[in-house]
C-alpha positions as CSV (number, residue, x, y, z in Angstrom):
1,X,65.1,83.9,-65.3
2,X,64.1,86.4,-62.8
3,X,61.1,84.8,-61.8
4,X,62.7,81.1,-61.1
5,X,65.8,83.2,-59.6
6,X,63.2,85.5,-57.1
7,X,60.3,83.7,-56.8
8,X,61.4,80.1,-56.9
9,X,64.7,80.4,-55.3
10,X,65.9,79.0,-57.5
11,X,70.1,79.6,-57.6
12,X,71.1,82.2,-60.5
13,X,74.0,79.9,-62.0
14,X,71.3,76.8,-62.5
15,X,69.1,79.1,-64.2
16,X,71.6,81.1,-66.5
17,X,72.6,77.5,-67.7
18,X,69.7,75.4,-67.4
19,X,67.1,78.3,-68.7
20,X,69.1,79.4,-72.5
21,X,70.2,75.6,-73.3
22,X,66.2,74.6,-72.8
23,X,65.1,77.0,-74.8
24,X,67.5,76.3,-77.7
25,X,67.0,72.5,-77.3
26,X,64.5,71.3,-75.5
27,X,60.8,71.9,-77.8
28,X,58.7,69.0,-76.1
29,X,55.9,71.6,-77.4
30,X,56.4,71.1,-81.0
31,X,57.6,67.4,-80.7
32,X,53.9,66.9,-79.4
33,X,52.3,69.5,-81.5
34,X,53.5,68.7,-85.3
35,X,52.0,65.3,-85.5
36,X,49.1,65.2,-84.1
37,X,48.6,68.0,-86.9
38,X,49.9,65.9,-89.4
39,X,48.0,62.9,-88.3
40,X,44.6,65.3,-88.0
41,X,45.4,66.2,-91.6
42,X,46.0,62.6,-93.1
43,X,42.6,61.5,-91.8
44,X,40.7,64.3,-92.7
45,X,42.1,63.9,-95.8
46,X,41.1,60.3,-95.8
47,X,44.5,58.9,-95.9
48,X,44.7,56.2,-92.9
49,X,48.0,56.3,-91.0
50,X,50.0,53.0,-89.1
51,X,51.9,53.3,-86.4
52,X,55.5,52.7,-88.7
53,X,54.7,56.0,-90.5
54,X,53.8,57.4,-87.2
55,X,56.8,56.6,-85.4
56,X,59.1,57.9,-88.9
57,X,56.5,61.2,-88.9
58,X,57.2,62.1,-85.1
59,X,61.1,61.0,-85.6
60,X,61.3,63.3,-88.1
61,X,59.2,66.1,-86.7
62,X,61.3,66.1,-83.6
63,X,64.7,66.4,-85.7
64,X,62.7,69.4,-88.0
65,X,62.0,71.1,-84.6
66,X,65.3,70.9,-82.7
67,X,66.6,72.0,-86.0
68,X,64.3,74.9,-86.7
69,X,65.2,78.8,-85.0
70,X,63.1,79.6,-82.0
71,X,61.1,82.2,-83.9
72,X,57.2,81.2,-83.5
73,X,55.7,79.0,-86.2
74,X,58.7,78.4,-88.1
75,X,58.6,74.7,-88.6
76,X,54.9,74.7,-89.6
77,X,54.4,75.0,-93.6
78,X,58.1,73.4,-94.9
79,X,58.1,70.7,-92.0
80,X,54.6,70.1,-91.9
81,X,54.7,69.6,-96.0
82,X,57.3,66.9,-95.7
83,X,55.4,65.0,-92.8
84,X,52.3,65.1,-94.9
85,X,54.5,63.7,-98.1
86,X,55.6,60.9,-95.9
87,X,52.0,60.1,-94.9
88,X,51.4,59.8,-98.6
89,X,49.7,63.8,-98.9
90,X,51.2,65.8,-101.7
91,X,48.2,68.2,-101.9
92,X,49.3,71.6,-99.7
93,X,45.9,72.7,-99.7
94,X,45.4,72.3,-95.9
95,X,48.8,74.2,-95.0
96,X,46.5,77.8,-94.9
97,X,44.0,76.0,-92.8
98,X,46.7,74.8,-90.0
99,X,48.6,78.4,-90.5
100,X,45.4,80.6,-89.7
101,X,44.9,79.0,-86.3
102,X,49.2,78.7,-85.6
103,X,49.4,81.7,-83.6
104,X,46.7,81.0,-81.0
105,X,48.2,76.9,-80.9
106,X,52.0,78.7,-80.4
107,X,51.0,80.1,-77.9
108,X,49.9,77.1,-75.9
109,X,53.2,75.7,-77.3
110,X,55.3,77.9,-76.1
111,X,53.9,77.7,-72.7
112,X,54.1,74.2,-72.9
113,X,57.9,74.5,-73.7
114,X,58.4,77.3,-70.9
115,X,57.0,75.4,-68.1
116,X,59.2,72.4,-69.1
117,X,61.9,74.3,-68.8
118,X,61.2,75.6,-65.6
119,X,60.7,72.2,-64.1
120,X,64.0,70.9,-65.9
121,X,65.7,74.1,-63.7
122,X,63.9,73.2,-60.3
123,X,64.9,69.4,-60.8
124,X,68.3,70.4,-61.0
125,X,68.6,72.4,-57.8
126,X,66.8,69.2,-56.7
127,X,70.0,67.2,-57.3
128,X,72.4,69.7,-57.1
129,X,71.6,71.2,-53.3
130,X,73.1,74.7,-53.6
131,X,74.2,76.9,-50.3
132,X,72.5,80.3,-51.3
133,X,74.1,81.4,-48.0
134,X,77.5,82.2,-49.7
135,X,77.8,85.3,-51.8
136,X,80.5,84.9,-54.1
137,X,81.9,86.1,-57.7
138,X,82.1,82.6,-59.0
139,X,78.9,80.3,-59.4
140,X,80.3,76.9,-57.6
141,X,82.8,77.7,-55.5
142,X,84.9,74.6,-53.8
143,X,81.9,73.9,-50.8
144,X,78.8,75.4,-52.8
145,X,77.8,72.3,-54.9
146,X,76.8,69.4,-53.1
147,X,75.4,66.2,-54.8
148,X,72.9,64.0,-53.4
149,X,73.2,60.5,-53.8
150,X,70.8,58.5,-51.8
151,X,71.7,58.8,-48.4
152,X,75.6,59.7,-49.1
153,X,76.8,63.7,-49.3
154,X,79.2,64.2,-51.9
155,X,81.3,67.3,-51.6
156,X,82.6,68.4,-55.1
């Protein structure tokens, strides 16, 4: 937060509401991440996957993520087992092989997720042009939010 607040100017009231709800909700990281591991295990394992059971597989990976705490790797072995049962895997025996490289690929996830955030919190100021000239108590007082609609000013 400091960093958007200090270093992208980003106003403080966008970020300490923006910044928290993106972290709790928005996992693009895992959403992306979860399949393609569960698609990488179905063919290695021989098992050939369609596009239906890859549309139910990243449905329900997306749900198991947005679900699942934000504490690193915690969707991996129970979601991942259910997404392999749906591809027609019931073996876990390749759950220790995708768990011994999971801290290096949460890393890139988490970065992944962060970032998003971050531009989620810039396109915001965006559309919400915000006078950092005014010092006040209150995050939008009555002239510090304007929205910009095409060529029209909108004073809220």
């Amino acid at each position: 937060m400091r960093y958007m607040e200090e270093g992208n100017k980003i106003h403080s009231c966008i970020t300490r509401f923006v910044l928290p709800l993106g972290m709790t909700v928005h996992m693009d990281g895992g959403c992306l991440n979860f399949p393609i591991k569960t698609i990488f295990v179905a063919h290695w394992n021989g098992v050939t996957v369609d596009i239906p059971t890859s549309i139910v597989v990243s449905l329900f990976m997306v749900l198991d993520v947005i679900a699942a705490p934000g504490i690193p790797a915690t969707p991996a072995p129970v979601g991942l087992l259910i997404a392999l049962k749906i591809c027609g895997i019931s073996s876990p025996a390749y759950i220790p092989l995708i768990i011994s490289v999971e801290w290096l690929i949460d890393r890139f996830r988490t970065t992944c997720n962060v970032i998003g955030d971050c531009y989620v919190a810039a396109f915001v100021q965006k559309l919400c042009k915000i006078h950092q000239e005014e010092e006040s108590s209150a995050c939008f007082p009555n002239n510090c939010l304007e929205v910009v609609e095409e060529k029209n000013v909108t004073k809220l």
